[in-house]
N, C-alpha and C positions, 0 to 999 in steps of 0.2 A: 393395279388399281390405285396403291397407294402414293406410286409415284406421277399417275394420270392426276390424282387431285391435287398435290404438291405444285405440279404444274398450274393447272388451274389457280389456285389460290397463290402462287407468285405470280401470275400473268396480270390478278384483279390487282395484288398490291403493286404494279408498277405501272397498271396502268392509272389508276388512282394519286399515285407519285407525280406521274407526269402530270396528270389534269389540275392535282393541285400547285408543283411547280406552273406551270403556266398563269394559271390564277396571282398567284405571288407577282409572276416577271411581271402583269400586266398590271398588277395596284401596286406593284413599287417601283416600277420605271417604265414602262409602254406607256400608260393611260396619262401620269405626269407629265411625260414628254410631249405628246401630242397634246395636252392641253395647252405649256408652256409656248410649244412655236405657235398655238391658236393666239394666245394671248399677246404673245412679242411682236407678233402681223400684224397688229393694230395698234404698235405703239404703247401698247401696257408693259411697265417693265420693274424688272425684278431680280433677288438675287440668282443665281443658276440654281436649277435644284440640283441638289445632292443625295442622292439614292436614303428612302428609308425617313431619314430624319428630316430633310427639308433647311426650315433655320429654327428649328428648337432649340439646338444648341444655343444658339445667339441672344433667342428669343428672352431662353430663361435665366442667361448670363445675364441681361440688362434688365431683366425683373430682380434680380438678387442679387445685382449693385445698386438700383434706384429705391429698390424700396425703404432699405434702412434710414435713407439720408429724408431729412426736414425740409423743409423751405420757407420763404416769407409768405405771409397770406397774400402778398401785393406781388406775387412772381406768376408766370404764367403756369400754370398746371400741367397742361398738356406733355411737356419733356418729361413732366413728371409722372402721371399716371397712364402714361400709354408710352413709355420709352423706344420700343422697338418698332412701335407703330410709327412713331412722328417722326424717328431715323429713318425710317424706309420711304416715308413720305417728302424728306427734306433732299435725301438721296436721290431717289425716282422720278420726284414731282406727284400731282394729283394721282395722276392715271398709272397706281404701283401695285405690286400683290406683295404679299407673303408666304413662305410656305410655311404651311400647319402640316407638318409629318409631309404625305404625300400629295395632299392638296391647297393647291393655290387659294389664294384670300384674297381678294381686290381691296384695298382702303378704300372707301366711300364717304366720302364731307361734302357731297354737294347736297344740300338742302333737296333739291328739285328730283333727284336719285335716290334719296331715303325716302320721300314720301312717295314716289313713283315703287318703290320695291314694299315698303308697310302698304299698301294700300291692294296689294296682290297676293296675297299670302296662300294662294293655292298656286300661285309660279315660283312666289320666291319662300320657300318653308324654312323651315328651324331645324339645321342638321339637328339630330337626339343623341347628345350624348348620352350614355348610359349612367352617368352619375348624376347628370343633371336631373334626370324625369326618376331617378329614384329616390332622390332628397327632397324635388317638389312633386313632380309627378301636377294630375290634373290638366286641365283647361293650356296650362302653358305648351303641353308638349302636344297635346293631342292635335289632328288635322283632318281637314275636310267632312264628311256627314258627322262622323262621334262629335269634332268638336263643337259644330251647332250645335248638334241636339244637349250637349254638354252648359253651353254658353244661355241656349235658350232657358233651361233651368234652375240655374245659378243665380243669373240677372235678377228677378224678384229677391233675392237675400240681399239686394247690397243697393234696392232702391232709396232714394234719398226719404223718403216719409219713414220707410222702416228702419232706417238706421239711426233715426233720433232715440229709437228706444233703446239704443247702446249706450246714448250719453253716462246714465246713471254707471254700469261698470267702467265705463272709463274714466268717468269721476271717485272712483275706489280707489283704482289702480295709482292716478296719479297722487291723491290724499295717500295713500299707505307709501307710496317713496318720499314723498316729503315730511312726514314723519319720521324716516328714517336717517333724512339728510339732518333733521333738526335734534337728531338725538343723538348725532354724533358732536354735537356743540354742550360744553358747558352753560346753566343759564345764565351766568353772567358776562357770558360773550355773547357776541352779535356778529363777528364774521370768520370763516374758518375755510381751509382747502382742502379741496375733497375732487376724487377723480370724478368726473359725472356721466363718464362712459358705460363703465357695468351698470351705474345702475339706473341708464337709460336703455341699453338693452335690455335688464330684467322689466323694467318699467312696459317697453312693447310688446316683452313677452308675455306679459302680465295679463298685457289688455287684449291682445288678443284671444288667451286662454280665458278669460272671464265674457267678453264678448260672443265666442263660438262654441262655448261650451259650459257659458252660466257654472250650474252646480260642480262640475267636472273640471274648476278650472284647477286646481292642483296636480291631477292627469295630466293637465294640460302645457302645464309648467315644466312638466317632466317630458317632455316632449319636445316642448322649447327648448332645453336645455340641452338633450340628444342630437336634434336638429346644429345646433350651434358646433356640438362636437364633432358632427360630420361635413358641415361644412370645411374645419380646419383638418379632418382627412382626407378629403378632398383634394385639396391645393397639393399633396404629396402625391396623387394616386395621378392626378389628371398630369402630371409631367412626361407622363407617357398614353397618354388616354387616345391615341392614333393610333397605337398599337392594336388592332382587332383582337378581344378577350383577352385586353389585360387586366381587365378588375377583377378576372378569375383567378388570375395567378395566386397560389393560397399566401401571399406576402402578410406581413402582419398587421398592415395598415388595411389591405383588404379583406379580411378578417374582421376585427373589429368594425367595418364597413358595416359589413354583413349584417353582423351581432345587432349592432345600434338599430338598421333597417328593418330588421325583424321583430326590435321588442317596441319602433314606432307602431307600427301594423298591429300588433299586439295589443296597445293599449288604445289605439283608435277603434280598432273594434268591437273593442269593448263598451267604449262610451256610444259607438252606432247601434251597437245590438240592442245596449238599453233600452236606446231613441227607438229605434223599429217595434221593441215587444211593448216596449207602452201607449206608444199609436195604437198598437193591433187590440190594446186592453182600451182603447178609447179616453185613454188621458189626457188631460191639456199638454200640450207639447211648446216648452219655452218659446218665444220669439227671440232667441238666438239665431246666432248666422246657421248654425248645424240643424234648427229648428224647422226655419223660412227655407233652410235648402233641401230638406225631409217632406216639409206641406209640398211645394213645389214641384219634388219629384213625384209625389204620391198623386198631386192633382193629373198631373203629365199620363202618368199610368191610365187613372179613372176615367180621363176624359177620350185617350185611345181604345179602352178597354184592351190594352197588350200592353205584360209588363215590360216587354222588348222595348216600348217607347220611352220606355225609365231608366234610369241609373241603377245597376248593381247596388250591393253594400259595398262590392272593391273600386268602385267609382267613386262613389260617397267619401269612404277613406283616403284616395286619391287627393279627391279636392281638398278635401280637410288637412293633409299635408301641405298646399298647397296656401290655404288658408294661414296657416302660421310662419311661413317661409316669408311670402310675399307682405302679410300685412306688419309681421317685426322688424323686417333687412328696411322695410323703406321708412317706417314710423322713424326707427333709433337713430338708424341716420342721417336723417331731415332734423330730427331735434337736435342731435351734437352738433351739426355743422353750424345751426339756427344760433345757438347759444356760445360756439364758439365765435362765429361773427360778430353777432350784438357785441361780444365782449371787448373788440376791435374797434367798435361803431357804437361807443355811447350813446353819443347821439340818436341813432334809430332805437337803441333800448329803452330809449325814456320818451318816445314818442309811442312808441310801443305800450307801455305801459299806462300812460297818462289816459292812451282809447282804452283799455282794459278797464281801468279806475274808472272813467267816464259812462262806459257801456253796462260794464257788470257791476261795478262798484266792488265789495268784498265779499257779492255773493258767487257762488258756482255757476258758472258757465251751464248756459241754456241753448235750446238749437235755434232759438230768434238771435239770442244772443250772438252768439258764432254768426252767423251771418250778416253781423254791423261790423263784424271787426273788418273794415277794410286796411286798418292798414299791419295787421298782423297777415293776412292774407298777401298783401304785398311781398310783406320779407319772406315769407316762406316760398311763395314763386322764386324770387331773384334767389333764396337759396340753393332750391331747386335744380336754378338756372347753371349755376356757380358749381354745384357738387351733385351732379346728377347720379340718382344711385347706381345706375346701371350705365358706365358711360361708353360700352361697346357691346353691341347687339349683332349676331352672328343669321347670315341667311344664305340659302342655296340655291340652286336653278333648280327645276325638278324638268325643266324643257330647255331646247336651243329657245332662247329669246333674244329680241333687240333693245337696248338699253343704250336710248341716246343714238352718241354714233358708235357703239361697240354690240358683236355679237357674240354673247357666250352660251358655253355649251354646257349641256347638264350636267349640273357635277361639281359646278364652280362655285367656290364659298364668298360671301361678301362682308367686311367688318366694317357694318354702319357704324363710323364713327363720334356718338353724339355727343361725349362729350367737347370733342373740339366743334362739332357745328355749334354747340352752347357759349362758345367762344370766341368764335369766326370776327372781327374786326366788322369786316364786311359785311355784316349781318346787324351785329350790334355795335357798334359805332367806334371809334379809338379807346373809347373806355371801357368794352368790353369783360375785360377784365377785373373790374373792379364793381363791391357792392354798392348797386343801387336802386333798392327796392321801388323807387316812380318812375322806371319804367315799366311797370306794371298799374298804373294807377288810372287808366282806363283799361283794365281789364288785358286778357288774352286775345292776340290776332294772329292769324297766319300760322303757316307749316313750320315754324323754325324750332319750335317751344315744344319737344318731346319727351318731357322726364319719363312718363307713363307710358311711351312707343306713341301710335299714330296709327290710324286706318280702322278695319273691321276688326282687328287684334289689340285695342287700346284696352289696357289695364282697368278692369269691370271693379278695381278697388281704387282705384281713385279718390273717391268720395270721401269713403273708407277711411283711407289714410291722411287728408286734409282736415275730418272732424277729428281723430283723432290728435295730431300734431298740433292743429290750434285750440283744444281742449286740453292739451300738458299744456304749452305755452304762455294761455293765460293764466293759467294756475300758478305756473311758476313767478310769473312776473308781478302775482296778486301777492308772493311770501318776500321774493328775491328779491333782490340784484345782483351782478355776477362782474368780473373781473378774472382778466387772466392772471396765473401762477407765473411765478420767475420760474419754475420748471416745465412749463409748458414747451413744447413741440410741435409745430404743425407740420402733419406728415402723411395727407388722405396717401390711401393707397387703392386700387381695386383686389378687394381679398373679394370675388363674386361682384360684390355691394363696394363703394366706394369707404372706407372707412380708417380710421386713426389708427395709426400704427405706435403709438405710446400713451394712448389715451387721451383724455381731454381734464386734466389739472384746472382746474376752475376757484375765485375764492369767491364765497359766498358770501352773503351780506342781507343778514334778516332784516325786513323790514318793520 
């Protein structure tokens, strides 16, 4: 009997062995291959894959030789923050892939391809990495019915009438940094240097945390703060992130992953619970973003009579993650880039400033107000344009489609690359490269222009993030003026977000 189930139970473990070897051969070289002679039939080409890794190797060799090194603000970007990419591109031509571990990655720069694949987002979806949807989580990673019903809810918290009543915390947030900056000066000086990096991050985390969570925004700070520290765990964990359950490996960097993850959720829920038992007590419930997105949900329930048609509380927290990821990665970096520029381009600082003086005078920014500024709205586009936060956006087949003249098969990854469509010669003209904020001066046209993506998936904070960056802006340019440090470096890099790699050294100059 004993040795009948010994049988038995080595018969399941081998055959188990096998079913999972099989599984292995075919996601690390069968499925590769046949994608690879799919893709070389049609003249798409690329390096040969190489079992396993693909061109990681390579990949992250020319991330961690590029990133350290600077450049002139007058050089072209692209070698620089897409290194691996615009080698494979220069090597290949257009029509090239990469391999990401075991699957291919098509480079994408045609304008007319990126807005043809954003605009289908139930053909073309967002692989999910596993670190990605648990540091933002929300609306970003979610697909098909959750996401509407997600998207339909959310939308009223970020309408343009209700988000004038943010101005006021967002006018705290940038008064309490500019105090800060002014009391790092003796008063008998008037100009001094100071990095303006940290504390234009703390600056958005600020305002987002006072924005979505009013009373709670010290919770919320701490939160911003965790957030930021898992982002730069991140960057060490995702070096292998093709690895199927490697963020499980108990490593130490996934570990503290964990930690950080758990004590977000921890304190988000806390500030939802409150929100949820003081609705249930019939209290006035903030017009914050957490507020407008709690009415919203609750109306959503009431008017189905099924709370099925509502958001969870782990929905709620989702987004709310999601809320301070999105609304600080793109405020901080829109504003360092903004102020590093102007600092290049006097010239536009003091045209900049003179509409400020003219519109606002040396009162606080109003939401009539914000919307004369055309030509602070100007620079922040062409900054936009120049340092787009997100300048490679990641999508996959989920069906055999046709695309153009090429047919790919599900499974095939695409790296829309916008930042170089933001740079394309051919698009924007020989000067492409260089800042100049009238060409925005009749406004936005055409598919070219994607800081915020494109299609039924365009970034529901947009708005969000334009009152916010020209609400510091003026502020700033109502105390400042700014000039670059002899130690200065310009050195965007993509850490996620496009961002300084030695800060932003700035001298100040009280006005």
């Amino acid at each position: 009997m004993d040795a009948t189930l010994i049988s038995i139970f080595t018969s399941i473990i081998i055959a188990a062995s096998i079913r999972f070897a099989v599984k292995l051969l075919n996601w690390a070289w069968l499925r590769p291959k046949n994608l690879e002679k799919c893709l070389r039939n049609q003249g798409i080409n690329g390096n040969p894959y190489k079992i396993f890794i693909g061109d990681m190797k390579e990949l992250i060799r020319f991330m961690k030789e590029t990133q350290p090194k600077s450049i002139k603000i007058s050089d072209d970007m692209a070698p620089h923050i897409s290194p691996y990419y615009y080698q494979s591109i220069h090597k290949f031509g257009e029509n090239s892939f990469i391999w990401f571990g075991p699957s291919p990655r098509l480079n994408i720069t045609d304008p007319e391809l990126i807005k043809e694949i954003l605009s289908k987002p139930d053909v073309f979806r967002k692989p999910v990495p596993d670190l990605g949807s648990i540091i933002v989580g929300g609306l970003l990673f979610l697909e098909g019915e959750k996401w509407a019903k997600h998207r339909k809810i959310v939308t009223p918290a970020f309408n343009l009438h209700k988000l004038k009543n943010t101005l006021v915390a967002i006018r705290m947030s940038c008064s309490s940094m500019m105090h800060k900056w002014e009391s790092l000066v003796c008063s008998n000086e008037r100009s001094w240097e100071i990095d303006i990096w940290p504390y234009l991050q703390d600056l958005s985390g600020d305002m987002i945390s006072r924005t979505a969570f009013g009373s709670s925004h010290e919770e919320g700070t701490r939160i911003f703060q965790l957030q930021k520290e898992q982002v730069k765990l991140s960057l060490q964990i995702m070096q292998l992130s093709f690895i199927p359950g490697w963020r499980f490996f108990p490593t130490k960097a996934n570990r503290r992953f964990k930690a950080i993850s758990k004590e977000i959720h921890s304190l988000l829920k806390g500030i939802v619970s409150k929100r949820e038992k003081a609705m249930e007590r019939g209290e006035t419930v903030r017009d914050d973003l957490l507020g407008l997105l709690m009415k919203s949900n609750l109306q959503e329930i009431q008017e189905h009579g099924n709370k099925n048609m509502g958001m969870s509380i782990g929905d709620v927290i989702e987004e709310c993650k999601l809320f301070y990821f999105a609304g600080s990665e793109t405020t901080s970096n829109l504003l360092v880039w903004t102020m590093v520029l102007l600092s290049q381009y006097q010239e536009w600082q003091a045209r900049a400033r003179e509409e400020v003086f003219q519109i606002l005078g040396k009162e606080e920014p109003t939401s009539e107000g914000l919307n004369h500024l055309k030509i602070v709205t100007m620079i922040l586009q062409e900054v936009l344009r120049l340092y787009t936060p997100a300048p490679l956006m990641v999508r996959t087949t989920t069906e055999t489609v046709k695309l153009k003249n090429m047919t790919l098969p599900a499974g095939v990854q695409m790296s829309l690359l916008i930042g170089q469509l933001h740079h394309n010669p051919k698009i924007w003209g020989d000067d492409s490269k260089e800042f100049k904020p009238e060409r925005f001066s009749q406004g936005i046209s055409g598919g070219t222009y994607i800081p915020f993506s494109s299609g039924p998936r365009i970034c529901i904070g947009q708005n969000f993030a334009m009152i916010e960056a020209k609400t510091a802006l003026a502020m700033i340019l109502q105390r400042f003026s700014f000039e670059f440090s002899s130690s200065y470096k310009h050195s965007p890099f993509p850490i996620i977000t496009l961002q300084p790699q030695y800060g932003a050294p700035l001298i100040l100059h009280k006005l």
